[in-house]
N, C-alpha and C positions, 0 to 999 in steps of 0.2 A: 420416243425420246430422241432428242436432235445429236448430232455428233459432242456437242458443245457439253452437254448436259451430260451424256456417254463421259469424258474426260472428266468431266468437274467430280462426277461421283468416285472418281479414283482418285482425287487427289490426293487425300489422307493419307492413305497407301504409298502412294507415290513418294511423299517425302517420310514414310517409313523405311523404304525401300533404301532413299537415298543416304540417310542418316545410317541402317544398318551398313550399307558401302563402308562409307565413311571410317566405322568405325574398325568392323572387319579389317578394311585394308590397312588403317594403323596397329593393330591387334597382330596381326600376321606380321610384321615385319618386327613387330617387338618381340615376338612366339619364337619366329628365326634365330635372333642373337642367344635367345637363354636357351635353346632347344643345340646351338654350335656351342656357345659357352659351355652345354653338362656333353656334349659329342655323343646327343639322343639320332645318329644317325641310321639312315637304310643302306647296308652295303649293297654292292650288286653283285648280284652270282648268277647260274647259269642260268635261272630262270627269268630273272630279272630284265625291265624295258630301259634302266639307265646302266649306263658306265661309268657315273664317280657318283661318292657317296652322297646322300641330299640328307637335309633334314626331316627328318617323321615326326608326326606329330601338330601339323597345324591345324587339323580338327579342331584342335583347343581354340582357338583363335576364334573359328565360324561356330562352334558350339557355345562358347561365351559372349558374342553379340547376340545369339538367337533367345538364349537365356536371358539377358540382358533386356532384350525387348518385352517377351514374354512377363516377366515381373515385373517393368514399366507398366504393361497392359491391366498386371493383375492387378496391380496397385491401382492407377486410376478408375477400372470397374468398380474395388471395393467403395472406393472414395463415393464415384457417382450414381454408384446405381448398389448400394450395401446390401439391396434386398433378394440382389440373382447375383450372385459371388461367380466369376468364370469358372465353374467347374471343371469344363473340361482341360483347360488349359491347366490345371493343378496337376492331372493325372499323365497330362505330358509332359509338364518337367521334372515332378519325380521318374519316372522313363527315361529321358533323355540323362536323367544324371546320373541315375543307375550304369546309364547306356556307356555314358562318358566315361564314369569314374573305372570300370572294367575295361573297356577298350583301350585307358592311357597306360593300366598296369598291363599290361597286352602288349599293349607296343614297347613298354619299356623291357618286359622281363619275358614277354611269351607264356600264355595261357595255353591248356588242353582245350579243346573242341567239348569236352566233359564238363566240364566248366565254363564256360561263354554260352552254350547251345540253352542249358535252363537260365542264362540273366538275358538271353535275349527271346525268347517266348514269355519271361516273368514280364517284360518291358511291353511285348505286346499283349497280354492281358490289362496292362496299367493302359496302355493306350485303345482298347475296347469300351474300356467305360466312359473314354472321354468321345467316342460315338454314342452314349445314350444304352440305359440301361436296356431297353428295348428291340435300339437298333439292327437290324440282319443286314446281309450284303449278298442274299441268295433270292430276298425277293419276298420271303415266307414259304418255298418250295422245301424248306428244309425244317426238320422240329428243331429247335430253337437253341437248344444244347452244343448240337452238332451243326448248325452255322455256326455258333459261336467258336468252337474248337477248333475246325476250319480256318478260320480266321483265322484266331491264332498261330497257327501250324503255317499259313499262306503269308502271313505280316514276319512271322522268324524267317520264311525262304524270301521276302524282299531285303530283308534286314542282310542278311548273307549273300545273296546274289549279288547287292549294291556292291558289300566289300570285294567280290570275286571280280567285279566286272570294274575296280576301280585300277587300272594297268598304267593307264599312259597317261601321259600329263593333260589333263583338263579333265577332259573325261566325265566324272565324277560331279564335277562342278557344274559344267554345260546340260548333263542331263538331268539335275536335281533343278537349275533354275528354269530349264523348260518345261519340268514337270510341275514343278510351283505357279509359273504360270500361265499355263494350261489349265489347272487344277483354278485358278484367281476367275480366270474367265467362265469358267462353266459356272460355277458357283455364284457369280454374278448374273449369266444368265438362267441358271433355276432361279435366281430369287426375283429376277423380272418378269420372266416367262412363265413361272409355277408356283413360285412363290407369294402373289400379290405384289411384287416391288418393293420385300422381306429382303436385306441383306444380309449374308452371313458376317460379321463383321469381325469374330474371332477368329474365324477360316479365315478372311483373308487379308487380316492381320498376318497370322503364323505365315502366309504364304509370300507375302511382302516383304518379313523379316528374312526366310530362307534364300530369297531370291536377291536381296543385297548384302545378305551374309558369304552365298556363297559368290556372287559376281566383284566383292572385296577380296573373295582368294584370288579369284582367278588370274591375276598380273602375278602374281606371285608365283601359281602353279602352271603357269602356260610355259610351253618349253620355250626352250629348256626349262626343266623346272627349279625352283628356288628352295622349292620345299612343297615336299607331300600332305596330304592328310592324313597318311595315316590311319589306325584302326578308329583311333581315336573321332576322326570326322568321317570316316565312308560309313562307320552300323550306324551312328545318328542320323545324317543323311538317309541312308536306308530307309530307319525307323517312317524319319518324318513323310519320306513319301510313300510308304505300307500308308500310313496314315490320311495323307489324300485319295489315295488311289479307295481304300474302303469307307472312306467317308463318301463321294462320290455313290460308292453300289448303292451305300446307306440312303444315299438322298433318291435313289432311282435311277440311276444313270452307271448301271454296270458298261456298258460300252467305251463312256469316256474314263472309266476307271479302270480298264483294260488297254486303251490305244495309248494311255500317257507314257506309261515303262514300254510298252510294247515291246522296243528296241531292245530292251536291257534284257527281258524276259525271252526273247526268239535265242540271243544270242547265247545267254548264261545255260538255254536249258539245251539249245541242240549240244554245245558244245559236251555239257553234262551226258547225255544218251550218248553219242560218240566215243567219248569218254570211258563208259560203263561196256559198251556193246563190243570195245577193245581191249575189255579187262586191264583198264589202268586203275593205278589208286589215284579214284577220281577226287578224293579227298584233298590230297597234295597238292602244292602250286602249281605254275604249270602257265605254258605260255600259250597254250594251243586257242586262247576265244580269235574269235573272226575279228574282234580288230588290233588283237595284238599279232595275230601273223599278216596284218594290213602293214601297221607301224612296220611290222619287221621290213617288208616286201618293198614300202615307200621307202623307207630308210628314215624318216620324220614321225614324231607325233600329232602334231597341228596339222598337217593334211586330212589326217583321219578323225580326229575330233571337231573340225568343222564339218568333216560329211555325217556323222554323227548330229551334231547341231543341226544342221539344216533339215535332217530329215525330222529330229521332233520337233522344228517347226510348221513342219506338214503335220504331224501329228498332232501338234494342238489344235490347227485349225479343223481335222477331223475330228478330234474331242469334241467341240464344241459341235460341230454335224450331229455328231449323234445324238447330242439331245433331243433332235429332231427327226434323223433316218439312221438310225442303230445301224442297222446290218448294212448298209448300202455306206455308209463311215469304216465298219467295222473289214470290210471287204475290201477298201481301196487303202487303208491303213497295214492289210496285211499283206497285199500288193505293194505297195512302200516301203515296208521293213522288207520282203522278199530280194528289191532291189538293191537297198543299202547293201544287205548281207550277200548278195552278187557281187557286186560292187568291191567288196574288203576281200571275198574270196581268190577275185580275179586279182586285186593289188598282194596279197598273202603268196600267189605263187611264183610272184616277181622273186621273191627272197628263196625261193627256195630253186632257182636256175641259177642262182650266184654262186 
């Protein structure tokens, strides 16, 4: 396939991507005024990465373009082709709204952990079947019960992780659009390389929408920021990329369904063990991940969210390695993340000589 031809097959995508922009970024800034107008605000306290109050809440914003698309999609599949209905995609926006409509009362009023923890494993069973009645993500090593459970159990700790690790301004946003498309590219090459020249074309629809859903926050969330996401956009976000990352196992390709979060996963879980091994309630907020005592150390956001950025940009181009050399991807990706997470430790102990 010539470069030319490479491009032309994204097109579609491409101006999915753009239009979900588009839309996103005027969504968010309407989100803002009614979000100051009810004073749906984040104060900041001691644990907190800002000092004056921001708006919470514009999840809504990138959760209703992603929606928006998503029923565009569903709507022209039924039109054109009535006789294969997107199924999958039905059982991820029931998810996603479940996902949504708990996280907005969340951020408005504060839910228990007792209450969030079953609507977000009930959300990743809803997004299980939209992998295929059959699907595993262990290979077949496992009886089929217990992959499946696994799953579940693995898609609620991305779902959670995402919100744990959403701190500093971008953040959140920059790693969901690298993992989206990350997640665009492998997927196009299984379907040339593996697939006969089969494309997924619902995968990477959703993943075209995420990726200019969320790159329409991000002027908005870039520090300073203007306004947060909120619970309301970091579990959805979460969800959707649990949902690449095991669609990927699903297709064969556990490697690049591991190197996408990678970043998100080294840092949410050492910090977590650390955490535990110092008998804190690791449950509680808490400023201690590696790139929020970075933020602290730089004294800036955006410093450390572009080294963040940069480094899933190496990550995606090892995702796509390993569809080809797994462990020789999987080995230089965890050398990669090794250095970032160097990298934040040594900026993290600037702040702590001041």
């Amino acid at each position: 396939m010539s470069t030319f031809d490479f491009l032309l097959s994204f097109l579609p995508y491409d101006v999915m991507a753009l239009l979900a922009f588009c839309v996103s970024w005027l969504l968010t800034g309407f989100v803002r005024k009614r979000l100051l107008a009810r004073a749906i605000l984040d104060q900041p306290n001691e644990r907190s990465m800002h000092k004056v109050p921001v708006p919470r809440g514009g999840g809504l914003a990138v959760g209703a373009t992603i929606l928006l698309g998503m029923g565009a999609f569903c709507a022209f599949s039924l039109h054109a082709l009535p006789q294969f209905p997107p199924m999958p995609f039905f059982y991820l926006l029931g998810a996603l709204v479940l996902l949504m409509g708990v996280s907005w009362i969340d951020d408005k009023h504060g839910l228990p952990a007792r209450v969030r923890l079953p609507v977000h494993l009930l959300a990743a069973g809803l997004g299980s079947l939209a992998l295929g009645p059959d699907a595993t993500w262990a290979g077949g090593l496992l009886p089929f019960w217990l992959d499946r459970a696994l799953l579940i159990v693995g898609w609620g700790w991305m779902i959670n992780l995402t919100n744990f690790m959403d701190g500093i301004d971008g953040i959140t946003c920059a790693q969901t659009t690298a993992h989206a498309l990350g997640a665009s590219l492998c997927f196009w090459l299984i379907g040339v390389f593996f697939g006969q020249g089969v494309l997924a074309a619902d995968d990477l629809t959703l993943a075209a929408l995420v990726i200019g859903a969320t790159l329409g926050f991000l002027p908005h969330n870039w520090h300073p920021a203007k306004i947060f996401l909120g619970d309301v956009g970091s579990v959805p976000l979460g969800f959707l990329m649990g949902f690449f990352a095991f669609k990927l196992a699903a297709m064969g390709a556990p490697a690049a369904a591991l190197i996408l979060p990678l970043y998100y996963l080294a840092d949410s879980g050492l910090t977590l063990a650390h955490r535990i091994l110092k008998g804190e309630k690791f449950w509680l907020p808490h400023r201690s991940h590696f790139y929020q005592r970075a933020a602290a150390g730089e004294g800036r956001h955006d410093l450390v969210t572009i080294w963040v950025f940069l480094t899933d940009l190496g990550l995606i181009v090892l995702a796509c390695v390993s569809l080809f050399r797994p462990w020789l991807a999987l080995g230089t990706a965890a050398m990669l993340v090794a250095l970032l997470l160097l990298k934040l430790h040594k900026s993290g102990k600037k702040g702590s000589h001041t």
